[in-house]
MILO-369990 format. One record per atom (N, C-alpha, C, O): x, z, y; residue in three letters. Coordinates in steps of 0.001 Angstrom, whole numbers, padded with zeros to 6 digits, always signed. Each point is the difference from the previous one (the first is absolute). Layout:
! MILO-369990
XZYALA ...
***
This chain:
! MILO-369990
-000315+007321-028919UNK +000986-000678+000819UNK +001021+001023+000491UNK -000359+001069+000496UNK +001690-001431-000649UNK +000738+000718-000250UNK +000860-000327+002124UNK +000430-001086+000389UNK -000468+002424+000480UNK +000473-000564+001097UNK +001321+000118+000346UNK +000416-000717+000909UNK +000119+001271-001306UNK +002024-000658+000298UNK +000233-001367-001145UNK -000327-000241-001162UNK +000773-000167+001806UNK +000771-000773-000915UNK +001364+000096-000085UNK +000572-000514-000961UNK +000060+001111+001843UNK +001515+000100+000011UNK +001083-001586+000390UNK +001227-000036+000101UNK -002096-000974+000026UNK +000375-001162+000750UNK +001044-000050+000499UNK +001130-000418-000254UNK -001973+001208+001488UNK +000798+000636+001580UNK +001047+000903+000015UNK +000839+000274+000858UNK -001005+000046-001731UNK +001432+000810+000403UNK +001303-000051+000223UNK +000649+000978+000372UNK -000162-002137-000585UNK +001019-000767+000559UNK +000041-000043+001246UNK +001119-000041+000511UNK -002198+000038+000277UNK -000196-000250+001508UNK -000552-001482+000439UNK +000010-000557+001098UNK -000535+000099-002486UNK -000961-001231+000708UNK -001457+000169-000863UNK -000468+000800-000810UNK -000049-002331+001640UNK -001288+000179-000462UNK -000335-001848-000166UNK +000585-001030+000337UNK -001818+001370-001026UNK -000543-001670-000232UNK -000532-000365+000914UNK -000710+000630+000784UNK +000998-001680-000792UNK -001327-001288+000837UNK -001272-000516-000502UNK -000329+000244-001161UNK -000260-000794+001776UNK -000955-000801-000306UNK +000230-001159-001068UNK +001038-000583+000312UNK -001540+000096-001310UNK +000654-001310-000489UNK +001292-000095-000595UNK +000572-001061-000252UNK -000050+002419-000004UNK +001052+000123-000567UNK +001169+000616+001370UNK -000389+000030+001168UNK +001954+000463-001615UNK +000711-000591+000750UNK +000573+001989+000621UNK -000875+000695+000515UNK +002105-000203-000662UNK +000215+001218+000448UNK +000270-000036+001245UNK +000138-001137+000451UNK +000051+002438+000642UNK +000898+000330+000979UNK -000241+001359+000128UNK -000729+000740-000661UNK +001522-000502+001706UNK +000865+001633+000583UNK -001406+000466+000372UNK -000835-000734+000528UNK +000676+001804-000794UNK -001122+000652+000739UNK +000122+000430+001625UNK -000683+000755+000692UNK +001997-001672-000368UNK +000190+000473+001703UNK -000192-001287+000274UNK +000439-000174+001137UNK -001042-001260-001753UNK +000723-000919+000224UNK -001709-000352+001490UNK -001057+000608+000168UNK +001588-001666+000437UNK -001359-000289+001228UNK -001366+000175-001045UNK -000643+001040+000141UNK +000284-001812-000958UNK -001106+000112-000143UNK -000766+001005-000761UNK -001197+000069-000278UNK +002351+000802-000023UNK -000697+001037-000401UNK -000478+001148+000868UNK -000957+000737-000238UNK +001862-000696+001392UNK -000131+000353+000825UNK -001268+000050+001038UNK -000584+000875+000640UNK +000496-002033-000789UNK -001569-000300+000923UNK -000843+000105-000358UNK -001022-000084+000680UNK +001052+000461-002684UNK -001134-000076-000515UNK -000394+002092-000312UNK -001024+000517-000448UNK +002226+000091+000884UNK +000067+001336+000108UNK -000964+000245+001382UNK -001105+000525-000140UNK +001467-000831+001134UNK -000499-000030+001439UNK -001702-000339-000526UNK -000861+000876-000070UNK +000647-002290-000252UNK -001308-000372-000822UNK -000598+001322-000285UNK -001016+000480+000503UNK +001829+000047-001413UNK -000792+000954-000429UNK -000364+001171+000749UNK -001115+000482+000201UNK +002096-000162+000122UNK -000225+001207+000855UNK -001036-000282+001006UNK -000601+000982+000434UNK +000270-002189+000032UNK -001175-000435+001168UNK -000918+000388-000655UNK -000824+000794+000454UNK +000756-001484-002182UNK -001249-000005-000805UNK -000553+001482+000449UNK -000661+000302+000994UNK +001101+000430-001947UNK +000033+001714-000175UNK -000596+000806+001462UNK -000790+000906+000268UNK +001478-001618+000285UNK -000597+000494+001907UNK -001123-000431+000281UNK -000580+000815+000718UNK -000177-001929-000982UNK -001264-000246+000436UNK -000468+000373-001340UNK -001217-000058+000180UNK +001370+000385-001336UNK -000843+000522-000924UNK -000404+001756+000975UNK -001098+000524+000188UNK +002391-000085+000204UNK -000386+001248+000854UNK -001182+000092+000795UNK -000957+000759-000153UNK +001205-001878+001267UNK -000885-000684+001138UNK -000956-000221-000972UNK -000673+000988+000291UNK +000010-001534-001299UNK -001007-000020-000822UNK -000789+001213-000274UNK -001201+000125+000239UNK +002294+001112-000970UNK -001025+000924-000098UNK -000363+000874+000990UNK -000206+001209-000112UNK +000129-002049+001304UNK -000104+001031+001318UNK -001219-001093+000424UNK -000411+000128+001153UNK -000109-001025-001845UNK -001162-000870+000571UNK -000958-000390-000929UNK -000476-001095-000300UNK +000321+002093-000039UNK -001327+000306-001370UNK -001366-000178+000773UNK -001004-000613-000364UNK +001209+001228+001387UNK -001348-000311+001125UNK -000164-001220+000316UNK -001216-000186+000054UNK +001871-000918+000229UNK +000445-000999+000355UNK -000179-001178-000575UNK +000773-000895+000343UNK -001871+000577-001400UNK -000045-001074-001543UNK +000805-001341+001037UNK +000900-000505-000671UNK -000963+000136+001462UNK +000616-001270+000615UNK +000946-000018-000070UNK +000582-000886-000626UNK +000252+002213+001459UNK +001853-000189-000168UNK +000567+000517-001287UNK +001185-000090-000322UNK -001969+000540-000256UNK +000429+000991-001757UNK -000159-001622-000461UNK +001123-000424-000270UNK -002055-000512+000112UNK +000043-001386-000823UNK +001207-000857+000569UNK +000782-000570-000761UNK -000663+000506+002275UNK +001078-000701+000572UNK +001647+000492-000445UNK +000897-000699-000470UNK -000894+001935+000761UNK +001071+000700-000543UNK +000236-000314-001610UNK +001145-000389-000230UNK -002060+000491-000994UNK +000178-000253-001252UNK +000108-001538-000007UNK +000511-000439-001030UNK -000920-000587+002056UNK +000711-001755-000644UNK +001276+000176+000644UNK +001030-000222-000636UNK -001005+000534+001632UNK +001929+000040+000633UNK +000630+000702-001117UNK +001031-000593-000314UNK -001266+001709-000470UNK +001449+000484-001187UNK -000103-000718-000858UNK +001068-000395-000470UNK -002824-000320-000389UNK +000467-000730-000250UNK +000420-001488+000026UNK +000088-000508-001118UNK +000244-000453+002386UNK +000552-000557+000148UNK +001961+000109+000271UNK +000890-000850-000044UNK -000901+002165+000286UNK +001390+000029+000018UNK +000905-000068-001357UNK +001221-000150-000051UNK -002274+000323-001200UNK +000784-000475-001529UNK +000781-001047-000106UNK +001145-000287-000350UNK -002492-000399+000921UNK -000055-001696-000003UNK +001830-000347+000863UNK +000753-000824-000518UNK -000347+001591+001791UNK +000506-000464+000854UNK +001270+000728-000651UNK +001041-000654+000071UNK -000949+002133-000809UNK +000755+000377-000468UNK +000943-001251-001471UNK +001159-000319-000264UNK -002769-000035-000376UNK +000881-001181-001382UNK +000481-000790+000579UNK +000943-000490-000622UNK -001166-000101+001946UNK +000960-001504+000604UNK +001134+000646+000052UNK +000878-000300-000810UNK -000635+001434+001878UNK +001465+000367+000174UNK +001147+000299-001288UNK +001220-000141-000072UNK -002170+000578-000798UNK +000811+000225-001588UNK +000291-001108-000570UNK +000935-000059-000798UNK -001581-000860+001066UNK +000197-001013-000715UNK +001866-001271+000448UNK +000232-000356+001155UNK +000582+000023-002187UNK +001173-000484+000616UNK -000522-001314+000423UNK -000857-000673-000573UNK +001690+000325+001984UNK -000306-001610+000467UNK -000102-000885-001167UNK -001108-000531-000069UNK +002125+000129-001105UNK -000597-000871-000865UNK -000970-000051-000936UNK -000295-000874-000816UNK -000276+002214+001113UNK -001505-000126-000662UNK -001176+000213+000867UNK -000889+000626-000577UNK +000659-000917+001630UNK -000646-000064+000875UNK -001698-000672+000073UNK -001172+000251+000281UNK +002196-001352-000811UNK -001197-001152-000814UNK -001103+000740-000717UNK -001163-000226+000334UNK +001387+000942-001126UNK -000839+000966-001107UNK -000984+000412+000370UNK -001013+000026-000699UNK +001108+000587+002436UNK -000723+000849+000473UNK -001514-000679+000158UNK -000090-001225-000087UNK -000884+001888+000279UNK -001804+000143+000213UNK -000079+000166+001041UNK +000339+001127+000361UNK -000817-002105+000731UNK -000686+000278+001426UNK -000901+001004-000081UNK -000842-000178-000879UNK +000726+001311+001592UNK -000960+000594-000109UNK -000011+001239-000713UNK -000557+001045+000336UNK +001488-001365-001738UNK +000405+001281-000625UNK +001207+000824-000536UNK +000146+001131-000463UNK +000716-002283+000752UNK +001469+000644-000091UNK +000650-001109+001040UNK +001095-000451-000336UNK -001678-000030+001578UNK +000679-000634+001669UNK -001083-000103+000793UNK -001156-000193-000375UNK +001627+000350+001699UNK -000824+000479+001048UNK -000248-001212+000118UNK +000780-000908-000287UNK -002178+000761+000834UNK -000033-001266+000785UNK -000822-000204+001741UNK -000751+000926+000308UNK +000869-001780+000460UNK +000390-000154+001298UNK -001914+000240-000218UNK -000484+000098+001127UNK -000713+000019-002324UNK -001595+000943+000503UNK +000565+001151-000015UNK -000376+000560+001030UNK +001146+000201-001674UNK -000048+001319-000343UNK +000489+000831+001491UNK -000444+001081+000385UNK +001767-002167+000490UNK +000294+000071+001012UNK -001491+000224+001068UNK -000400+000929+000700UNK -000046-002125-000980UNK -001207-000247+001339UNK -001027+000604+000044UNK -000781-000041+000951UNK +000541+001091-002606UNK -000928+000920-000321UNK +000380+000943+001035UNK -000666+000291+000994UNK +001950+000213-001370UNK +000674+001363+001315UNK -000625-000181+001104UNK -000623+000966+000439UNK +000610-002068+000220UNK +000159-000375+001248UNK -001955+000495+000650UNK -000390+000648+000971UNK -000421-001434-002221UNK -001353+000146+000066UNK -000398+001609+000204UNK -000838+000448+000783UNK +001730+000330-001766UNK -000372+001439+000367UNK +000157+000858+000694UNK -000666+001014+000203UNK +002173-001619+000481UNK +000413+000433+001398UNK -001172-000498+001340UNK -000199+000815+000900UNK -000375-001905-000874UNK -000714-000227+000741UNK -001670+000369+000258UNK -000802-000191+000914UNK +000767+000904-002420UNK -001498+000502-000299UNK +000213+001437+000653UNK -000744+000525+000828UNK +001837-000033-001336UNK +000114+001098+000509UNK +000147+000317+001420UNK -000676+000916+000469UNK +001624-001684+000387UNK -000025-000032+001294UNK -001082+000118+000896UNK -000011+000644+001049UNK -001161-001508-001685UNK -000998-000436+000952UNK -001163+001241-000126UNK -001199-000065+000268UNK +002045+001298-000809UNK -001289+001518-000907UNK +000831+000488+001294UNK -000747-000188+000960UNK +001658+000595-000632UNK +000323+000907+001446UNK +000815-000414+001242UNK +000207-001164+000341UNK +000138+002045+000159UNK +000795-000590+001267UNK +001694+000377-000393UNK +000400+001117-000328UNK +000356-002229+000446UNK +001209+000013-000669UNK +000943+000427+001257UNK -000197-000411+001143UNK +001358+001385-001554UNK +000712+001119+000980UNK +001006-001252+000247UNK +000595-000707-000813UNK -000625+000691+002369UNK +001330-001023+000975UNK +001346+000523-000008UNK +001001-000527+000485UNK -001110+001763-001171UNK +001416+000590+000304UNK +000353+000653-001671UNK -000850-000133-000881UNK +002091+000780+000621UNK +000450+000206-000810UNK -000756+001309-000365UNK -000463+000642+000944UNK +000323-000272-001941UNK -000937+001332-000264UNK +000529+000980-000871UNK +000619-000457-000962UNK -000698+001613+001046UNK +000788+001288-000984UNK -001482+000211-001366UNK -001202+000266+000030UNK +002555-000678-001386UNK -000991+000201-001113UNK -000089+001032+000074UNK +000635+000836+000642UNK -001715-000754-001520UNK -000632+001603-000397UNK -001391+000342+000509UNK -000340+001183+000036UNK -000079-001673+000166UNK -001288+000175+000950UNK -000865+000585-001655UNK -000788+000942+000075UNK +000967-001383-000964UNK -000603+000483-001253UNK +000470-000299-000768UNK +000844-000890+000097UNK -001328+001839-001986UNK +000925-000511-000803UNK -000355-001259-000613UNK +000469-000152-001128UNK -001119-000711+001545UNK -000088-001073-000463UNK +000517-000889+000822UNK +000587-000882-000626UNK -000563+000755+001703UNK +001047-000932+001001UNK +001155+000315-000203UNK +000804-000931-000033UNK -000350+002157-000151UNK +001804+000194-000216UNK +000645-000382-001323UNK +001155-000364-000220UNK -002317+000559-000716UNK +000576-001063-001437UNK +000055-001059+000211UNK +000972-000647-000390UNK -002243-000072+001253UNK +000515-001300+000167UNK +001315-000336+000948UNK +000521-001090-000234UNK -000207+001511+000780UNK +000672-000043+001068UNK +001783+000144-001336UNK +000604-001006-000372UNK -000291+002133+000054UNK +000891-000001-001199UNK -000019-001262-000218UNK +000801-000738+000574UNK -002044+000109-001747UNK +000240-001259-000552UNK +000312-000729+000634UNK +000403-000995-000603UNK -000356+000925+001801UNK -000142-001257+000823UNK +001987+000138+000205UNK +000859-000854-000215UNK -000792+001586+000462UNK +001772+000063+000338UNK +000841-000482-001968UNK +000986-000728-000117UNK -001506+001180-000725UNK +000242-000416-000707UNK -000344-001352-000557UNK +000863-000549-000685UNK -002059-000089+000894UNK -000092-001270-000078UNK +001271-000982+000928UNK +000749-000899-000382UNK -000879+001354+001312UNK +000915-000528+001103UNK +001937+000146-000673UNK +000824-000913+000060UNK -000646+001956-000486UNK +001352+000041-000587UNK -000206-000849-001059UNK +001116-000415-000315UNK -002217-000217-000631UNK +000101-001172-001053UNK +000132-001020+000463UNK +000691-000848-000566UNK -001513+000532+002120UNK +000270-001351+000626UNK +001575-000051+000014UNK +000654-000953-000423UNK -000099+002178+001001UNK +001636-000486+000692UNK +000802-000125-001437UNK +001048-000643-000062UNK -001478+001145-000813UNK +000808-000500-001319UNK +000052-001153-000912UNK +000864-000296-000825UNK -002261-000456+001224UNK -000435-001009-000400UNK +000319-001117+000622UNK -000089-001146-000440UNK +000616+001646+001893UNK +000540-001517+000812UNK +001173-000524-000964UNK +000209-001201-000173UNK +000637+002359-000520UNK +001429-000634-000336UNK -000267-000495-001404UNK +000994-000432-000583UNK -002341+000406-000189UNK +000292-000819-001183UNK -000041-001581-000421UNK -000187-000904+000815UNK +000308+000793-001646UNK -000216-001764-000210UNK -001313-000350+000281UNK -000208-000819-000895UNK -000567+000874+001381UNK -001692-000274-000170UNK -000238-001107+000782UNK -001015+000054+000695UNK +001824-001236-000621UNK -000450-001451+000556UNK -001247-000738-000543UNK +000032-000529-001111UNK -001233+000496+001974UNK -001147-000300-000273UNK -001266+000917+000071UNK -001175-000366+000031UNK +001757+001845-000011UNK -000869+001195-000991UNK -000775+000529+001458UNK +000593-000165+001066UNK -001703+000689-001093UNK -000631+000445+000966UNK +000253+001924-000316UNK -000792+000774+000537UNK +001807-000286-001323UNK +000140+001019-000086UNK +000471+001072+001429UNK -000328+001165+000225UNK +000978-001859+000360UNK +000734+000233+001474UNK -001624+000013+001235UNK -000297+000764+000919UNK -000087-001428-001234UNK -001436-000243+000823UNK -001274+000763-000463UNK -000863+000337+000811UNK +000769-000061-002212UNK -001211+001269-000035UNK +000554+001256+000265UNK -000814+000870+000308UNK +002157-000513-000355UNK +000517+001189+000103UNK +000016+000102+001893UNK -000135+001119+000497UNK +000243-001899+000091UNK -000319-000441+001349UNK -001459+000782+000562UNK -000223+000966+000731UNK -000687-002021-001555UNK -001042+000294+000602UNK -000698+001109-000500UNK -000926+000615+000529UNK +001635-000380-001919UNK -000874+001875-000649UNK -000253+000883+000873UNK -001066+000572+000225UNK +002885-000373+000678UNK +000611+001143+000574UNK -000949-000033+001886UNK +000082+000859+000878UNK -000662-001818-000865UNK -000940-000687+000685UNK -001601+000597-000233UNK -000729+000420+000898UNK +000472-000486-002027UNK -001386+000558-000132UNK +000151+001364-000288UNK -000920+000785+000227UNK +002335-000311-000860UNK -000069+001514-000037UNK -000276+000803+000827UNK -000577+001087-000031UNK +001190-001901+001071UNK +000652+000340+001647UNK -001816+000524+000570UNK -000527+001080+000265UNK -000119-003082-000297UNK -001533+000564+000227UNK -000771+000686-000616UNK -001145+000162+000423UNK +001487+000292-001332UNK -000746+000916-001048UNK +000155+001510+000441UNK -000882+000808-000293UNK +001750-000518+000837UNK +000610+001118+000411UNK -000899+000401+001218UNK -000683+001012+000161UNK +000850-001932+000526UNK -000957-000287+001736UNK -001444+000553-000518UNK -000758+000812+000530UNK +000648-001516-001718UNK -001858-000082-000153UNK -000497+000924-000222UNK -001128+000293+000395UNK +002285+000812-001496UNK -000444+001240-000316UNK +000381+000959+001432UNK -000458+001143-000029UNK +001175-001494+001135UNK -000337+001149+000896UNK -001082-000341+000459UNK -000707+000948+000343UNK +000216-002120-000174UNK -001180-000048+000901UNK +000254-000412+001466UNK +000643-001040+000142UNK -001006+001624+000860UNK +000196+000287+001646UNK +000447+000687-000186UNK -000013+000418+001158UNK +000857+000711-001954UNK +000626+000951+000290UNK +001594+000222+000134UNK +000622+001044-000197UNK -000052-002509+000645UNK +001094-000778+000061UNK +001118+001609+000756UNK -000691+000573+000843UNK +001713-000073-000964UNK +000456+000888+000309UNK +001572-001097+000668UNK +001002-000260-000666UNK -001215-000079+001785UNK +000951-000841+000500UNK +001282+000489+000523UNK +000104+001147+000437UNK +000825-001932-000464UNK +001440+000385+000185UNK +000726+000282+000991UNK +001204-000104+000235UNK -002241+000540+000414UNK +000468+000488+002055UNK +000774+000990-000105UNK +000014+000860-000881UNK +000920-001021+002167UNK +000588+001033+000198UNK -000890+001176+001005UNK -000509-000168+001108UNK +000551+001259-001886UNK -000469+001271+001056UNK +000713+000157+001039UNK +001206-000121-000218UNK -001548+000385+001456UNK +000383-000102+000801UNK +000579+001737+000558UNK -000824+000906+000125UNK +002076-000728+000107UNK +000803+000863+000113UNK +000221+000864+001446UNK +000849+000888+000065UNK 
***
């Protein structure tokens, strides 16, 4: 398998189902961000080898973000085409997030105040992804996606990243007070 194709070099790229655009155009865009989230919790991954729970949790979130990546590639009039489940999000995959945010919550005591990443290198990767998940949400508000729960797992990802981040400090929450002068 041969990997350039030389396609792109014009400055676009394919879709899903057929169909060109600009490689600056929105949805490629969000699906760059996509990636770059991916790549970041693959980081956050190899920092939780100890961890078989969040190393398995971490490996269905990248790959569910394929899945969330082929909807956005895909053009509105082929939409139809798409696979619940494997190339469009759907409103379980949403309520799955939600389940793991709440499994996780109820393992420590969650920080009331804003907190400085870094506490380790596995909370500060997550913490990265999480700002980058969050820049796919704000790019994803402006596309055509009437109906799509793409806007809403990218919601609630940046949500479990967020608690994922918490879980790997532990109690060792490093909070955002001001020192006092």
């Amino acid at each position: 398998m041969q990997i350039y194709t030389r396609h792109g070099d014009d400055g676009t790229t394919g879709l899903l189902y057929g169909g060109r655009v600009r490689k600056d155009a929105g949805a490629i865009e969000v699906n760059g961000a996509v990636d770059e989230a991916q790549a970041m919790l693959g980081l956050a991954r190899s920092s939780a080898s100890d961890l078989p729970g969040l190393d398995a949790l971490l490996t269905e979130v990248e790959r569910e973000l394929y899945c969330l990546m082929a909807e956005v590639a895909t053009a509105p009039e082929n939409r139809s085409k798409l696979t619940e489940g494997v190339s469009k999000v759907t409103p379980a995959m949403v309520a799955e997030l939600e389940v793991r945010i709440d499994e996780l919550t109820e393992q420590i005591e969650m920080p009331t105040e804003f907190v400085i990443p870094g506490q380790n290198v596995l909370s500060a990767s997550l913490d990265v992804a999480r700002t980058v998940v969050r820049r796919a949400e704000r790019l994803a508000v402006g596309l055509p996606l009437e109906g799509s729960e793409v806007v809403a797992y990218l919601n609630r990802l940046s949500d479990l990243v967020w608690t994922m981040a918490r879980w790997a400090e532990g109690d060792e929450h490093v909070l955002a007070k001001r020192a006092a002068r």
